[in-house]
Phi, psi and omega in degrees: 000322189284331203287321194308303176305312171312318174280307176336301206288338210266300175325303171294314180305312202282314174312302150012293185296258184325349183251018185197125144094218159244170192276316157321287148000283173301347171265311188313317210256001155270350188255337188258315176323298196298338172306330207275309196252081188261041181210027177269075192300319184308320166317301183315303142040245176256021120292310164359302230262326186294347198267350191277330172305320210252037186056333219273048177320320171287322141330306182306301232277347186265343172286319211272303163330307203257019154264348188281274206311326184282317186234062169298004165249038154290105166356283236235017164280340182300294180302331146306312180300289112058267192326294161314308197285325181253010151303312184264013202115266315174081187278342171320282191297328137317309178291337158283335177247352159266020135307302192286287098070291196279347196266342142274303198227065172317166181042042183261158201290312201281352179243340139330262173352290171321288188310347212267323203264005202239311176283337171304325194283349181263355173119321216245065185262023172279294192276007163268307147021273161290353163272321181298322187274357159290342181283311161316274194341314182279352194260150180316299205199099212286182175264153175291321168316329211279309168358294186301293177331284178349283174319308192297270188348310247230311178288302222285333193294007219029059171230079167337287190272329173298300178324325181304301183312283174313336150300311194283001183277301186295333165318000000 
């Protein structure tokens, strides 16, 4: 139920984003909602989410603080923050909070995925590996890319015949 509601508010959000405007424009005008509403998370929210598009980590990472401070038990800031933290560099911190993230809403695909792209940065490509191929297994209907990751991972790992295996899942 929580992944269900989580792919919803990422969905809406995203539609949301993608339906209205220039990203300036789509900025202006959450920032004036929130002026309307400041005691509102979702606005935070979904400027956040306009400033991560838009490379603007610190800006995402201070909306995503005060939607925490408005709804600290909101599903998906860990996995936003995540998100940001491995964007920006800084795959430590990422992999702490979508630990923590995951450790509520196990097997959800995109934040597997996130950890997976986190631990490759770190080095640790056994266990990005086993994250990509637990991310196939959850997703409905997984991408041929994620296969390929799978596979890369799985090669960085000097594990030869799993990488072989994983292509041929994807075929």
């Amino acid at each position: 139920m929580q992944t269900l509601r989580f792919i919803i508010v990422v969905l809406a959000v995203a539609g949301d984003i993608s339906a209205h405007g220039s990203l300036h424009e789509q900025l202006t005008a959450v920032t004036a909602k929130i002026g309307q509403q400041p005691g509102n998370p979702e606005l935070f929210l979904r400027r956040g989410e306009l400033h991560y598009r838009h490379g603007n980590w610190s800006a995402a990472l201070a909306d995503y603080d005060s939607a925490a401070k408005l709804a600290p038990n909101m599903a998906d800031i860990d996995f936003r923050r995540a998100r940001v933290w491995l964007d920006c560099g800084d795959p430590a911190q990422a992999l702490r909070l979508i630990d923590a993230f995951l450790n509520r809403h196990p097997n959800q695909p995109e934040a597997l995925i996130v950890r997976a792209e986190a631990q490759g940065r770190t080095g640790n490509w056994v266990s990005a590996a086993l994250d990509y191929q637990q991310a196939v297994s959850a997703s409905n209907n997984p991408s041929v890319e994620l296969y390929i990751e799978t596979s890369n991972a799985w090669d960085r790992a000097e594990a030869p015949l799993l990488a072989l295996k994983s292509l041929e899942k994807g075929i």
